[in-house]
N, C-alpha and C positions, 0 to 999 in steps of 0.2 A: 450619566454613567462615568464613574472613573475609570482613571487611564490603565488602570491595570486590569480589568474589567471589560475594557472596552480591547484591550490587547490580548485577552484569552479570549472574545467572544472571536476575532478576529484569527487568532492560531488556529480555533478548533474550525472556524467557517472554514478557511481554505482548501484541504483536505477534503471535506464535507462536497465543499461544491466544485473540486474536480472530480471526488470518486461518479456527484452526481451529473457532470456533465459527460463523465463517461458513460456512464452507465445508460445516459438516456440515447446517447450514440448509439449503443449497441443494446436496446432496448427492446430488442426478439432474442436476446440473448438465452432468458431460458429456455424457448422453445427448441430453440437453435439443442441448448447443454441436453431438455429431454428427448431427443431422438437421437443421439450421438449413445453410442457401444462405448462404456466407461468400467473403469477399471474397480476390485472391489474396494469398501470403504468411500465409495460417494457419496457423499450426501446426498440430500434434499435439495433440488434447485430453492426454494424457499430460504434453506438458511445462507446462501454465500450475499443477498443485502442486509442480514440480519449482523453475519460476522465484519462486513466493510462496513457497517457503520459503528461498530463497536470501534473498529481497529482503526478507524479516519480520526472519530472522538480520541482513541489514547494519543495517536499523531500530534494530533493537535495540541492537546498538553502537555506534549513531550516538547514540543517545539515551543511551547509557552517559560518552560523550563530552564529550556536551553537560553532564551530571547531575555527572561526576566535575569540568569546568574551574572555574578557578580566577578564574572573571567572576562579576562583582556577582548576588547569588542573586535579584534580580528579575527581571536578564536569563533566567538560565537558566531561571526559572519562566515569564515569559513562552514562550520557546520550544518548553518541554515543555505549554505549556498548547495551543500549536498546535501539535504534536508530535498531542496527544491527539483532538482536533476531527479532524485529516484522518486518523488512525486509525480513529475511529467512521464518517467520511464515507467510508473505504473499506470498513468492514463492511458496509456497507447495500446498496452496488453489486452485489454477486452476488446477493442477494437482490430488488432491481428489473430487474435485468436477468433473471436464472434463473425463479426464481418466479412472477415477475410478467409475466414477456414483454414489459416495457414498454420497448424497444429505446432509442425516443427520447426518454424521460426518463432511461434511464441514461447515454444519450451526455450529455447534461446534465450530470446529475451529477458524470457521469466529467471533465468541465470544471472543473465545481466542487472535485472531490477534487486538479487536478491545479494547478487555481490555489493550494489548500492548498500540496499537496507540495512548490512552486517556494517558497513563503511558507515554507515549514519549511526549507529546505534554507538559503534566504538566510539565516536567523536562526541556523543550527548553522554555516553556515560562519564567520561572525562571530565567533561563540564559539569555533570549532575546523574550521580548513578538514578536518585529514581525518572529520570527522563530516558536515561540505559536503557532501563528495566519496563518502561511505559513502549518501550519498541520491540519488546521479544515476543509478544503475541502475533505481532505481525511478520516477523522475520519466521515461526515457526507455522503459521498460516500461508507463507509464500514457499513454504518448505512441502507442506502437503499441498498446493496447489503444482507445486513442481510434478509431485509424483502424481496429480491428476492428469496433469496437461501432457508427460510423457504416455502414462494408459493410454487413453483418450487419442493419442498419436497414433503408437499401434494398431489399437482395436478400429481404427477408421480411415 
């Protein structure tokens, strides 16, 4: 495998195998999401692993992006270094929200991981608008999960 090859396989793993080490943490999660009083415009528990691995996949390329341009290597370290913080601040989320039941500290958080993701996204577009652009799905998916996890607060 070539090295650039073997360095997207690696961008897109990462993401991949924290969303999936979270996920297997909080892996009664949907039974948990179907008996919970949600707010309208819920989905399917079905589709929220359908859409996280869409959205770890763009991550990942986005960061391949970011990792392959041809900007000063502080830059790109800086942005992989926020890149990595609101990856960890999104591991944590299904586990205070699922786990823990703590509704209103994960709407918190979910603030916090999405001021990250806006902070990530300014920083890769910089470097490479379509690595920008490969993070707005996830920034507007953390946007309607906000307005889940606020419902969801209320109604329980």
């Amino acid at each position: 495998m070539n090295r650039k090859l073997r360095q997207l396989f690696i961008c897109v793993a990462v993401p991949l195998a924290v969303g999936g080490i979270s996920a297997w943490l909080s892996r009664e999660s949907m039974n948990t999401f179907a008996i919970l009083n949600k707010p309208p415009l819920s989905p399917p528990g079905w589709l929220f692993p359908v859409v996280w691995t869409i959205l770890f996949v763009l991550m990942g390329v986005a960061s391949y992006l970011v990792l392959r341009s041809a900007q000063p290597q502080q830059t790109i370290n800086k942005a992989l270094w926020l890149y990595g913080i609101q990856l960890g601040v999104n591991f944590f989320w299904s586990i205070i929200f699922f786990n823990l039941s703590l509704y209103l500290l994960s709407f918190f958080w979910l603030i916090l991981l999405w001021l990250l993701i806006f902070a990530t996204t300014v920083w890769f577009y910089r470097i490479s608008q379509t690595a920008g652009h490969l993070m707005l799905p996830y920034l507007l998916w953390v946007t309607f999960a906000g307005y889940l996890n606020w419902g969801i607060y209320q109604l329980n």
